[in-house]
C-alpha positions in Angstrom: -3.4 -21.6 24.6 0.0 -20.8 25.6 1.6 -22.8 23.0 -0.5 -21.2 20.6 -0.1 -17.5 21.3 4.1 -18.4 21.5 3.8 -19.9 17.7 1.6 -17.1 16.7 4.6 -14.8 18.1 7.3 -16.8 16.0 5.0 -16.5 12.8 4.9 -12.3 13.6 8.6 -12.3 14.3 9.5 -13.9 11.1 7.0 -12.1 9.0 8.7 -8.8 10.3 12.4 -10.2 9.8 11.6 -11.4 6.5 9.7 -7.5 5.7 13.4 -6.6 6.7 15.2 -8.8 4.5 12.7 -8.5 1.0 13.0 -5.0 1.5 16.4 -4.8 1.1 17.4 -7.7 -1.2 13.9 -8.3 -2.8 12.2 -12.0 -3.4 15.3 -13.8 -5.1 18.4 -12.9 -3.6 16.6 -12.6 0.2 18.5 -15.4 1.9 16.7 -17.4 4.5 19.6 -17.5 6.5 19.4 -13.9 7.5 15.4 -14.0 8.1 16.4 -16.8 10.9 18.9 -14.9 12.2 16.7 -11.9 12.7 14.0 -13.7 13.7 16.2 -15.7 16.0 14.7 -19.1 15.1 15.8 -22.0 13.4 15.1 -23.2 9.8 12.6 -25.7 11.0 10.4 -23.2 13.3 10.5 -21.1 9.7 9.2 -24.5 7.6 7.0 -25.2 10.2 5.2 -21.8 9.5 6.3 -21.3 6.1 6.3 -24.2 3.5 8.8 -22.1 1.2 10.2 -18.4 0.9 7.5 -18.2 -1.4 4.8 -18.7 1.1 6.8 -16.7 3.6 6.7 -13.4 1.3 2.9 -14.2 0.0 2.4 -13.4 4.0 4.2 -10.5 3.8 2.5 -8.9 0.8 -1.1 -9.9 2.4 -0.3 -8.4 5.5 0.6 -5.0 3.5 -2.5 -5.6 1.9 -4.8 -5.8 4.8 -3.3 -2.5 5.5 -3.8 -0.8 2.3 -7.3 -2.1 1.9 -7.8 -1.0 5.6 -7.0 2.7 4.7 -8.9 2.6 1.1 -12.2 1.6 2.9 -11.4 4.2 5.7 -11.6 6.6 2.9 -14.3 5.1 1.2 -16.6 5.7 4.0 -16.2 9.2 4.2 -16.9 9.7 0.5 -20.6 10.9 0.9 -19.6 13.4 3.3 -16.5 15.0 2.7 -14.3 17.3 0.2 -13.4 14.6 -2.0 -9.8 16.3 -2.7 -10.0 16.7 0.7 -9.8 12.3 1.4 -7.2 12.2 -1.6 -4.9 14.6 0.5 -5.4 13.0 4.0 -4.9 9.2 2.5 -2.0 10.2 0.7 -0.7 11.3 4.2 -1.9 8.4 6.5 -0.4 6.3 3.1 3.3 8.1 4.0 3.0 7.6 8.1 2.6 4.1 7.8 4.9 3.9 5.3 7.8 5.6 7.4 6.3 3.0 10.4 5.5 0.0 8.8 8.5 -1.8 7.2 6.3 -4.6 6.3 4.1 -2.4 4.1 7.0 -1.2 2.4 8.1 -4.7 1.9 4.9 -6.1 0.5 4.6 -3.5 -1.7 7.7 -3.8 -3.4 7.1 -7.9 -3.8 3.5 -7.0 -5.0 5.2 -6.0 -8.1 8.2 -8.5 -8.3 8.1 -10.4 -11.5 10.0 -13.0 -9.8 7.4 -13.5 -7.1 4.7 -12.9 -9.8 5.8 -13.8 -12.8 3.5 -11.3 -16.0 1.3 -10.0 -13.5 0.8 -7.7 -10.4 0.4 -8.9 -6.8 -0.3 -6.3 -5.2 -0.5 -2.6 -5.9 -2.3 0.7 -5.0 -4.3 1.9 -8.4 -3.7 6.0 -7.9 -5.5 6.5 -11.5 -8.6 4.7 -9.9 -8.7 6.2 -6.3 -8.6 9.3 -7.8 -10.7 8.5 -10.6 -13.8 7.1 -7.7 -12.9 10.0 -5.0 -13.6 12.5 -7.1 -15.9 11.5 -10.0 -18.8 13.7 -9.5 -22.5 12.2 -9.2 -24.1 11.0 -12.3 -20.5 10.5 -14.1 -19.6 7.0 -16.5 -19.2 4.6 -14.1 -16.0 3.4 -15.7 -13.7 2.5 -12.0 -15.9 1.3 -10.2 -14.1 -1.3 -7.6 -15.0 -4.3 -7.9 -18.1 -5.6 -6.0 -16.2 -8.6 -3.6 -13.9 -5.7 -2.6 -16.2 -3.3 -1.2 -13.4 -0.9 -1.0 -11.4 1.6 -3.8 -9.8 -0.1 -6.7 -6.4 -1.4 -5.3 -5.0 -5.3 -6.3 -5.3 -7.9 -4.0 -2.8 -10.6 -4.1 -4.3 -13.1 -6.8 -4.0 -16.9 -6.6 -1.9 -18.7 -8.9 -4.9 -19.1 -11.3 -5.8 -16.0 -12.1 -3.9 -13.5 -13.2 -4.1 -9.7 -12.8 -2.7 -7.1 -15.3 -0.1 -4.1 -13.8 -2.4 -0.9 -13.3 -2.2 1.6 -15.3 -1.8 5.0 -14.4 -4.2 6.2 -16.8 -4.2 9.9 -18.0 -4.7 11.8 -14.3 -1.5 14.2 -13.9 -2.8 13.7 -10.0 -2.7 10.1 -10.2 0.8 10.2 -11.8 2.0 12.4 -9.3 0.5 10.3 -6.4 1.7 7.2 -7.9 5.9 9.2 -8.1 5.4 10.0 -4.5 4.3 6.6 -3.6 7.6 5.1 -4.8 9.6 7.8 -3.7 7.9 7.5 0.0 8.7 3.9 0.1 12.5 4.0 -1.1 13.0 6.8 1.1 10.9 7.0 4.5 13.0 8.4 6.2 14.4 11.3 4.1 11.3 12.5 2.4 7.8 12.4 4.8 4.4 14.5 5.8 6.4 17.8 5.2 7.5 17.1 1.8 3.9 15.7 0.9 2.8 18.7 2.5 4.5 20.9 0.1 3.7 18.6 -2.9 -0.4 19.2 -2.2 0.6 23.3 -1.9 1.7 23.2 -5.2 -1.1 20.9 -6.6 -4.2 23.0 -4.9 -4.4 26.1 -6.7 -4.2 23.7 -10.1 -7.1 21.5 -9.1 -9.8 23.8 -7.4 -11.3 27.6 -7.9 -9.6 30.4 -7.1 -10.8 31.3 -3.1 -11.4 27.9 -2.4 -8.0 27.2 -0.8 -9.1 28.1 3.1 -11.4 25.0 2.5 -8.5 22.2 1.8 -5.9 21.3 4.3 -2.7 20.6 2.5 -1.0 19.3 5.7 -4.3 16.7 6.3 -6.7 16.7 8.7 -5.8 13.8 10.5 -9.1 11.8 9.6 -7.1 9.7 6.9 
């Protein structure tokens, strides 16, 4: 047991230095040498988790995928009883707190869409034009975003296996979902500079554009914290 729970702690530490590393430098030019050394372990403790650098930043991008997934069905389950702009705005802001947190989101994100990693297709990416297209269809509406029925969450890629590929997302014809999709990348290059104030003041801008007039008191720009 004891042997066990140290390796598991040498696979988390590497994951983490390696998030560091693919960040930076991305899937090609991330030397191994530097993952070690912040991981302070040798090359063979990495090959004994790791087969290749390949398989090292597959675990980074599924981990960032458990945690995308894991806020999509969070906001799934509040769809029947909720605002739907509402969710948008409050997983747009959970999205950008663990995105300022959670260097190994930010890392599997960007290797989700490296063509080096995943050569003509996407590994992993969050689908703005069909979150927003689900959240806030109304009832009785074409069903044309439906997620797909082994996900049981909204439409985001999973990483695919090397058989079958999956096309890039598009971002469809929703001004919102292009503007969530520009915040996205501009939240993961810059965590630190740009956060829940500036998304904040993005939604303020957006509200009186997507709902009645007098209907503003009703929407919490700054989130309600349920996201």
């Amino acid at each position: 047991m004891i042997k066990q729970e140290r390796a598991e702690r040498t696979r988390e530490a590497i994951i983490r230095a390696a998030a560091a590393v693919f960040e930076r430098d991305g899937f090609t030019a991330a030397p191994l040498g530097e993952i070690t050394r912040l991981a302070t372990v040798t090359k063979g403790a990495l090959y004994f988790h790791f087969a290749s650098k390949r398989d090292l930043a597959l675990a980074v991008v599924n981990e960032a995928a458990d945690t995308v997934h894991w806020l999509l069905e969070h906001a799934r389950r509040r769809q029947t009883a909720e605002l739907p702009l509402q969710i948008l705005i409050d997983l747009s802001h959970a999205l950008v707190g663990r995105l300022a947190d959670d260097q190994v989101l930010r890392a599997g994100l960007r290797l989700g869409t490296d063509e080096d990693l995943h050569p003509g297709r996407v590994g992993l990416s969050l689908d703005w034009a069909g979150v927003v297209d689900e959240v806030l269809r109304r009832p009785g509406a074409a069903d044309a975003a439906s997620p797909s029925p082994d996900l049981g969450t909204l439409p985001a890629q999973r990483p695919p296996s090397d058989s079958a590929a999956a096309e890039r997302p598009s971002l469809g014809k929703d001004p919102l979902a292009c503007v969530l999709t520009g915040l996205e990348l501009l939240f993961r290059r810059s965590p630190k500079l740009v956060g829940q104030e500036t998304l904040t003041s993005v939604w303020r801008l957006l509200l009186p554009g997507l709902i009645d007039s007098g209907e503003a008191e009703r929407y919490e720009p700054s989130g309600t914290g349920s996201g």
